[in-house]
C-alpha positions as CSV (number, residue, x, y, z in Angstrom):
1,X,49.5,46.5,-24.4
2,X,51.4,48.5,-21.7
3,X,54.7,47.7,-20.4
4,X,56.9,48.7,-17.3
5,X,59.7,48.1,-18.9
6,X,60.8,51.5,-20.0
7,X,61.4,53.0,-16.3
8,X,63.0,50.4,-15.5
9,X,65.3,50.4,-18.4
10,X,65.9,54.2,-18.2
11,X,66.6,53.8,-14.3
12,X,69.5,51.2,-15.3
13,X,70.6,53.8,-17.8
14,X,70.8,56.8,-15.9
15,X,71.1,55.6,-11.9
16,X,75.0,55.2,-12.8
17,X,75.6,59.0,-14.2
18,X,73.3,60.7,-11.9
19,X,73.8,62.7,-8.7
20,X,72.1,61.1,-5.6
21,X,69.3,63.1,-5.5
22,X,67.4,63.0,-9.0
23,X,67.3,59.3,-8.9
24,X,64.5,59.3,-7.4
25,X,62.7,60.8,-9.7
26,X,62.4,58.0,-11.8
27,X,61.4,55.1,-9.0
28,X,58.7,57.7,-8.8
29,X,57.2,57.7,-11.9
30,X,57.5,54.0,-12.0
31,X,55.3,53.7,-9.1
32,X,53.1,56.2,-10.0
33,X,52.5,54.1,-13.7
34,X,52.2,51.3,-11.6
35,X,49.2,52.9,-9.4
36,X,47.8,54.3,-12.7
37,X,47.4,50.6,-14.8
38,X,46.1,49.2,-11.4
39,X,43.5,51.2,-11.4
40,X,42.4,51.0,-14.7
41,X,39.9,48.3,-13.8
42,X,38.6,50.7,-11.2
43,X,34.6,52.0,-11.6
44,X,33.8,54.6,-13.4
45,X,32.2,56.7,-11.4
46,X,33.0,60.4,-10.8
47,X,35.2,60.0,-7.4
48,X,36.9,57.5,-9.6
49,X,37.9,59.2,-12.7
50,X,39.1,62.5,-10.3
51,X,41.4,60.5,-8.6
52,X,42.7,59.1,-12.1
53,X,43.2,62.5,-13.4
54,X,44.9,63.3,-10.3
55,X,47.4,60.8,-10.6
56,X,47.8,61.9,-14.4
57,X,48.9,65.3,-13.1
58,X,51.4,64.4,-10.3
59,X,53.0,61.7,-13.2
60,X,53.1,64.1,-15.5
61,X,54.5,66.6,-13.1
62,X,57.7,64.0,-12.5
63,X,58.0,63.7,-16.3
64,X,58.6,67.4,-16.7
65,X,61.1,67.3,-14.0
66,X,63.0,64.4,-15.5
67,X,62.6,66.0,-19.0
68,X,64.8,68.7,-17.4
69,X,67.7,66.5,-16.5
70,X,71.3,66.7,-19.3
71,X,71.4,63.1,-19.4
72,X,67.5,62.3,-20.7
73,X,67.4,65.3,-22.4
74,X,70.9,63.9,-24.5
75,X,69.4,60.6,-24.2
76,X,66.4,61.7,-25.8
77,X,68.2,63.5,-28.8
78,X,70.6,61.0,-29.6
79,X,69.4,57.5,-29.4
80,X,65.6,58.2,-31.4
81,X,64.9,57.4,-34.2
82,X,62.2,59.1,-36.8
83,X,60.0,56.8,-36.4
84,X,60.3,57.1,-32.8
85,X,59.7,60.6,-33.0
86,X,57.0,60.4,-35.1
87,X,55.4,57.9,-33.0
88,X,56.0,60.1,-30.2
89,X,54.6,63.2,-31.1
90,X,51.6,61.7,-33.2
91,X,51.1,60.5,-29.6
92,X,51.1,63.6,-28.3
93,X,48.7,65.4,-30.3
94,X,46.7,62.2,-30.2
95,X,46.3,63.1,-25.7
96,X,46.0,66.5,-26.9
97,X,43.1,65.8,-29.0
98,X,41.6,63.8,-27.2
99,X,42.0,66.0,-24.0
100,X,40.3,68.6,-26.1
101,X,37.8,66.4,-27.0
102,X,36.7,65.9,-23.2
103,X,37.4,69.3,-21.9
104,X,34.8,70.3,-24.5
105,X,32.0,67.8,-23.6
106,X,32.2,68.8,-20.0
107,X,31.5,72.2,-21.0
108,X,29.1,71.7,-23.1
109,X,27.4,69.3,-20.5
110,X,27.8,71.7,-17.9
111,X,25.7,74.5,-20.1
112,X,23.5,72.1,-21.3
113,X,22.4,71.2,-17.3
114,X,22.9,74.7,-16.2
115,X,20.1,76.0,-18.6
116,X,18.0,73.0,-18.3
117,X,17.5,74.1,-14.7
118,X,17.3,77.7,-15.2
119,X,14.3,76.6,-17.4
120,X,12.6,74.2,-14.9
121,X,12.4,76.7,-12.5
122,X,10.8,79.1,-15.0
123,X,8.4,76.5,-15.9
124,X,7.1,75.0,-13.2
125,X,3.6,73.7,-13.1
126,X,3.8,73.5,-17.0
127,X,3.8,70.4,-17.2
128,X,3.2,70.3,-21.3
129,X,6.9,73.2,-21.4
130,X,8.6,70.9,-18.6
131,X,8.5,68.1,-21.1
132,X,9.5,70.3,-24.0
133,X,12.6,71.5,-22.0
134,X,13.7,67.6,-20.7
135,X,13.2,66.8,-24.5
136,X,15.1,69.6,-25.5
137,X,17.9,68.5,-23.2
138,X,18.0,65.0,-24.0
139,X,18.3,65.8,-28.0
140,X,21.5,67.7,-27.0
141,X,22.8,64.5,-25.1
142,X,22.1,62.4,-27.6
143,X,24.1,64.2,-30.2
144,X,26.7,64.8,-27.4
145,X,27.1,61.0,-27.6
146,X,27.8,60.7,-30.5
147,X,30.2,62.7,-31.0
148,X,32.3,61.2,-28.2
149,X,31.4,57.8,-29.4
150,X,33.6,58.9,-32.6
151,X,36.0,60.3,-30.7
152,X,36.4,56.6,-28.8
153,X,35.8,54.7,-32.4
154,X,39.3,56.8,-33.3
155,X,41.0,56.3,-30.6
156,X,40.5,52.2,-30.9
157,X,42.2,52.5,-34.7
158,X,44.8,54.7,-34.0
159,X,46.2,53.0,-30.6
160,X,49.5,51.6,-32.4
161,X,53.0,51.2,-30.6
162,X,56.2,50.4,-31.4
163,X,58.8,47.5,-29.6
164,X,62.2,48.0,-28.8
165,X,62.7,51.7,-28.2
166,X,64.9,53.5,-26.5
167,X,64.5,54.0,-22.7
168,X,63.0,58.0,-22.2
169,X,60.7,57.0,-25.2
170,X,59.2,53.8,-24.0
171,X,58.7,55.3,-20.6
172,X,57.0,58.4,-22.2
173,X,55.0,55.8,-24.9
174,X,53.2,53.9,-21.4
175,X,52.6,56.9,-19.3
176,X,50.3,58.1,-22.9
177,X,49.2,55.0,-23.1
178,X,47.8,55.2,-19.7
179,X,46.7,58.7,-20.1
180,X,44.4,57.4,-23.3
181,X,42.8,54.8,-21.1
182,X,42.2,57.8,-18.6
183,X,41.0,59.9,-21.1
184,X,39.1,56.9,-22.5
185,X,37.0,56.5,-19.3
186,X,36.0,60.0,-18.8
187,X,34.3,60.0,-22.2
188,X,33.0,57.2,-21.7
189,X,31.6,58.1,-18.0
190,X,30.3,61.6,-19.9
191,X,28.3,59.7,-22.8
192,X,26.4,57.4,-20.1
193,X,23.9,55.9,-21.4
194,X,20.5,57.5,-22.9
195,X,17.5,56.1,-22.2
196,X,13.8,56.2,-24.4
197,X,10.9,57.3,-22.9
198,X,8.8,54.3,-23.7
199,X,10.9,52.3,-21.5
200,X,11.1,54.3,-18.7
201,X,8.8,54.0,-15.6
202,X,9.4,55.1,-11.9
203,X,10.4,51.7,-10.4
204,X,13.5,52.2,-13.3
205,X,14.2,56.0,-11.7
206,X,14.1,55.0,-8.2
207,X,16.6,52.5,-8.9
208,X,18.8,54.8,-10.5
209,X,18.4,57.0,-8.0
210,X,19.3,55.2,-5.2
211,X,22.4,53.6,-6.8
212,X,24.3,54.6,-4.3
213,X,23.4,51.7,-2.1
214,X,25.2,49.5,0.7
215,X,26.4,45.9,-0.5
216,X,26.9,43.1,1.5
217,X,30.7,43.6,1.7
218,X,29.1,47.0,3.6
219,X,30.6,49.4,0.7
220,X,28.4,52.0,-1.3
221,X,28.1,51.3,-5.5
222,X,28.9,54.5,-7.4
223,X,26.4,55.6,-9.7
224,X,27.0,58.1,-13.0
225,X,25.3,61.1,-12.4
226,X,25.0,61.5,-16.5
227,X,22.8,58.5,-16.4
228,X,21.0,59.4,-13.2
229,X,19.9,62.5,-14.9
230,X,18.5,61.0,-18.0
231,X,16.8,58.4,-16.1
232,X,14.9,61.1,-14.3
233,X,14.1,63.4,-17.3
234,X,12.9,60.5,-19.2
235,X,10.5,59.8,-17.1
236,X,9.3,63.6,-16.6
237,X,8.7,62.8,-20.2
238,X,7.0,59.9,-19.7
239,X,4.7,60.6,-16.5
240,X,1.1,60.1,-16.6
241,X,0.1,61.7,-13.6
242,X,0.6,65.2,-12.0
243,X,2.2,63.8,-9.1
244,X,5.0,61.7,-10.5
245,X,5.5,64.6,-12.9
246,X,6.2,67.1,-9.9
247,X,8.2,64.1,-8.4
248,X,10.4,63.4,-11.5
249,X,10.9,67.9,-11.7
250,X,11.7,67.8,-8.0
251,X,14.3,64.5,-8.3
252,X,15.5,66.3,-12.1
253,X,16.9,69.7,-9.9
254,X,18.4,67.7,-7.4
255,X,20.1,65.3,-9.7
256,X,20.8,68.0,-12.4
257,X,22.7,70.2,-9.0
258,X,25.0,67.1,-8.0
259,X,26.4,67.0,-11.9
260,X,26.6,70.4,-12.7
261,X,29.0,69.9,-9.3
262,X,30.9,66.7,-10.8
263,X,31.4,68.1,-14.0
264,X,33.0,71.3,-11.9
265,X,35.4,69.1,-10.2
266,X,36.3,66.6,-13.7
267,X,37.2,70.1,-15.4
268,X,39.2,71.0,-13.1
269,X,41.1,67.8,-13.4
270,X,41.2,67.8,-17.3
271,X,42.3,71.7,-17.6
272,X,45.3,70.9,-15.0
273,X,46.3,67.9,-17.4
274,X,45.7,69.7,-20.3
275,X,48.2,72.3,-19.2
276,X,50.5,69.5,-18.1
277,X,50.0,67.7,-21.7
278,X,51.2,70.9,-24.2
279,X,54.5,71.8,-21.4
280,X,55.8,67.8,-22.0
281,X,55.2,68.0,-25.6
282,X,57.2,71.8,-25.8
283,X,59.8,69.7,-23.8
284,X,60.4,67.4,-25.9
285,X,59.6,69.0,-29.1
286,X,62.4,71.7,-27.4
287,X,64.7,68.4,-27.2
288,X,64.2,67.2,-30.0
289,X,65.0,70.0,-31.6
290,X,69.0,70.7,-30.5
């Protein structure tokens, strides 16, 4: 669906007019969209979707630059057309949503697990109000998922592009559509999957919890801490025993401590692209506007 074709078209276009030094700006980006699609396939996992956002802020940090130079800016303004411009900026609000959208789910995530171990500490050796609480916690997820799940049901009938644009727009149209398969995996990553009780015993938790395990190519397999944590909880809920119920609260801290520490370093990630995000759409809107 996505296409190099606009950097290199705007790098014929403006190579010729340009002082030495700000072509390479857009080589730049190019690669950088190149690294970005070919890693699309990559796992999900949190290391994963860091390094995507990452890569989303130093592109988007070119874009801004080159959004600064006469010759895109008159480029921009003169060769659009409305519907480019529409498509454009319905884009835009479209990564801004949608950034939103994800930005909110960590936080809300991050309370959710933040609380759930203030109130396993405060609980412990209740086994009847440990239950309560991983209950608790797993109704919140489960409406949590759905709400992203409509978010990503949206985002699959709104994904519409237009062929034959000028340069600066095409280039801008595949670094969002990048961005939206970014975006795309982080909500997905967040919604993990939930897990019933009745189908939950400890042999399922242990595998969970040791995910993270050597293959024969000698590299570790990245687990989501999202489902880790439900795995865990659900069989807190499901434990017949005293023992595996102080196992699963012990297993539940831990797990819940390594994603409250995830979801730290994913916010971070999504506020700097965030940021990024609204100063290209006041760029061009700025443009756009002259």
């Amino acid at each position: 669906m996505l296409r190099n074709i606009g950097s290199q078209k705007l790098l014929i276009s403006v190579a010729s007019c340009l002082p030495s030094r700000p072509h390479l700006l857009i080589p730049q980006i190019d690669e950088h969209l190149c690294r970005l699609k070919s890693n699309e396939t990559a796992s999900s996992s949190s290391p994963s979707i860091i390094k995507k956002l990452s890569g989303l802020r130093d592109q988007y940090e070119l874009v801004d630059n080159l959004l600064q130079l006469p010759l895109t800016q008159k480029s921009l303004a003169q060769q659009c057309n409305d519907q480019q411009v529409n498509e454009l900026l319905n884009g835009s609000l479209r990564l801004l949503d949608l950034c939103g959208a994800a930005k909110d789910a960590l936080l809300h995530a991050k309370e959710d697990a933040q609380e759930l171990q203030s109130r396993l500490r405060r609980r412990r050796g209740d086994d009847s109000g440990l239950k309560n609480e991983a209950k608790k916690y797993m109704a919140s997820r489960k409406k949590a998922k759905k709400l992203i799940n409509k978010h990503l049901r949206d985002l699959k009938s709104k994904c519409s592009f237009q062929n034959g644009v000028e340069a600066t727009f095409s280039m801008l149209r595949d670094i969002g559509g990048v961005s939206l398969t970014v975006l795309e995996s982080l909500l997905a990553y967040i919604s993990g999957t939930v897990m019933k009780p009745k189908s939950t015993n400890w042999s399922l938790v242990s595998r969970l919890m040791h995910s993270r395990r050597v293959t024969c190519e000698g590299k570790a397999s990245e687990s989501n801490e999202f489902d880790t944590v439900d795995a865990v909880l659900c069989s807190l809920i499901g434990h017949k025993t005293r023992k595996c119920g102080h196992m699963s609260t012990e297993n539940a801290q831990i797990e819940l401590q390594k994603l409250e520490s995830s979801i730290q370093d994913l916010e971070d990630g999504v506020e700097c692209v965030l940021r990024l995000l609204i100063k290209t759409r006041v760029s061009v809107l700025n443009i756009l506007s002259h």
